[in-house]
C-alpha positions in Angstrom: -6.6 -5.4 24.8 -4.4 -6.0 22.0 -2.6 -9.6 21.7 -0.1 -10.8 19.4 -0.9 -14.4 18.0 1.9 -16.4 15.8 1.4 -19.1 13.4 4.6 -21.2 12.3 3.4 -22.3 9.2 4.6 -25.7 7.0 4.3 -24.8 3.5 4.2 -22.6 0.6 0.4 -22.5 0.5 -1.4 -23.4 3.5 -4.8 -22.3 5.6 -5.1 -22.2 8.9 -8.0 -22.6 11.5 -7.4 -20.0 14.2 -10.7 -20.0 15.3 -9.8 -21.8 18.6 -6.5 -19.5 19.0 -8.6 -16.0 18.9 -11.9 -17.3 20.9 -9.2 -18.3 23.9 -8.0 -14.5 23.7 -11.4 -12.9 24.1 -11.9 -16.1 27.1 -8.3 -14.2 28.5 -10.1 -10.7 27.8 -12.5 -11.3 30.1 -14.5 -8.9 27.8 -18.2 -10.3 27.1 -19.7 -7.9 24.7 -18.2 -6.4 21.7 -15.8 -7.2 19.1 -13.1 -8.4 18.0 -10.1 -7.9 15.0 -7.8 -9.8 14.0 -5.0 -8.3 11.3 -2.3 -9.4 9.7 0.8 -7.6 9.3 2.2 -9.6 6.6 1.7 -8.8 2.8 1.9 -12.5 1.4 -0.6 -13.1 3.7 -4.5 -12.9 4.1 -7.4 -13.8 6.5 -10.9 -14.6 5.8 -14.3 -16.1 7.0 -15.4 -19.3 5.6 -15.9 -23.1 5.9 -12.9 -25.2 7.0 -14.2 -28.0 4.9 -11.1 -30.0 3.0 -12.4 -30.1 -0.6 -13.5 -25.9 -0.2 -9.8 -25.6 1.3 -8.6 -27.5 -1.9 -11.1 -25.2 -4.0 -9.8 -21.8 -2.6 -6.1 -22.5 -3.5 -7.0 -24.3 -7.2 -9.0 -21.0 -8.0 -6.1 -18.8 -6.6 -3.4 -20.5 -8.7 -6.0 -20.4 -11.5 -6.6 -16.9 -11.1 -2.9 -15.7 -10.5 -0.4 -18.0 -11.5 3.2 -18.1 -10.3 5.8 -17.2 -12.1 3.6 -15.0 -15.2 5.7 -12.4 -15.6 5.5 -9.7 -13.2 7.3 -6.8 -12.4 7.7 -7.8 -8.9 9.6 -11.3 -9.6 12.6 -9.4 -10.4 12.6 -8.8 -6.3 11.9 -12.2 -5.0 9.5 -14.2 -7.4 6.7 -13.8 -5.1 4.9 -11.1 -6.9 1.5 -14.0 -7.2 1.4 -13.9 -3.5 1.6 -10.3 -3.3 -1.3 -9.8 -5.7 -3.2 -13.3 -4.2 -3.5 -11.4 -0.9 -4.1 -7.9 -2.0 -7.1 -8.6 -4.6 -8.6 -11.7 -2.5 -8.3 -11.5 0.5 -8.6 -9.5 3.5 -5.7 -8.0 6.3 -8.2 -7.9 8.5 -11.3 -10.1 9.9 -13.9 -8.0 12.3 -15.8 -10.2 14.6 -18.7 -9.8 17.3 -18.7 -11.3 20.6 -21.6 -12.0 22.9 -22.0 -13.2 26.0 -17.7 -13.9 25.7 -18.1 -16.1 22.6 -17.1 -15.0 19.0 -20.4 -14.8 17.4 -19.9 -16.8 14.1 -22.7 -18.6 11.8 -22.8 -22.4 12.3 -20.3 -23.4 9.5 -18.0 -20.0 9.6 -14.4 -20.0 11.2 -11.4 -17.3 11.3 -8.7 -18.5 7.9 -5.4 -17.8 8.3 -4.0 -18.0 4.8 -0.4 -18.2 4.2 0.6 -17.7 0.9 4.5 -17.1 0.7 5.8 -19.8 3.2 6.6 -21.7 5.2 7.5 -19.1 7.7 7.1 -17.7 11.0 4.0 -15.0 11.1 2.5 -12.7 13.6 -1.6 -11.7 13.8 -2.8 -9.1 15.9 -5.6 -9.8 17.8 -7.2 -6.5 19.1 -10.8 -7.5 21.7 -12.9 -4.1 22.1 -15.2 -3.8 24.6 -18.5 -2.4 24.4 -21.9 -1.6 26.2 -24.0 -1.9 22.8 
């Protein structure tokens, strides 16, 4: 089953805990064994596994602007000036998550959760979710 998830997002930079949103779409499935992947289809955007823990949220962005700082010189800018959220998303992070699911829960370790990160807002953005069943 493949569901459409959007994310209205407040500011330039934020991350977002969709953990919640794509474990009630595998509960809508109905499937209880198998996986599940959720992609982006935005380029100024990213998703990843990790702690939602405030001062690691803080971290992530303060080592992003760190390693790719606005406005330093790139041949994108002359577009739109978002060329460091182009490059943020496309060397660190991922389109895409991939995600088991047993027994119709998203099997995650005890601290992980599914990061939205937005990057290039705030705007209006739409994930895929796409829950696979199999007999394993």
């Amino acid at each position: 089953m493949l569901h459409e998830l959007s994310i209205e997002t407040s500011r330039k930079f934020e991350i977002v805990d969709i953990t919640g949103d794509v474990q009630r779409l595998v509960w809508k499935s109905g499937i209880t064994e198998g996986i599940v992947v959720v992609f982006t289809r935005h380029t100024t955007t990213g998703l990843l596994i990790n702690e939602n823990e405030n001062g690691l949220l803080l971290d992530i962005k303060e080592k992003m602007e760190e390693l790719i700082p606005e406005g330093a010189g790139y041949a994108h800018d002359r577009i739109d000036s978002n060329a460091h959220s182009h490059l943020r998303a496309g060397l660190l992070l991922n389109p895409e998550v991939i995600v088991p699911v047993e027994e119709g829960e998203l099997v995650l370790g005890t601290w992980q959760r599914i990061l939205f990160v937005e990057l290039d807002g705030p705007r209006r953005r739409k994930l895929l979710v796409k829950v696979c069943s199999c007999n394993c």
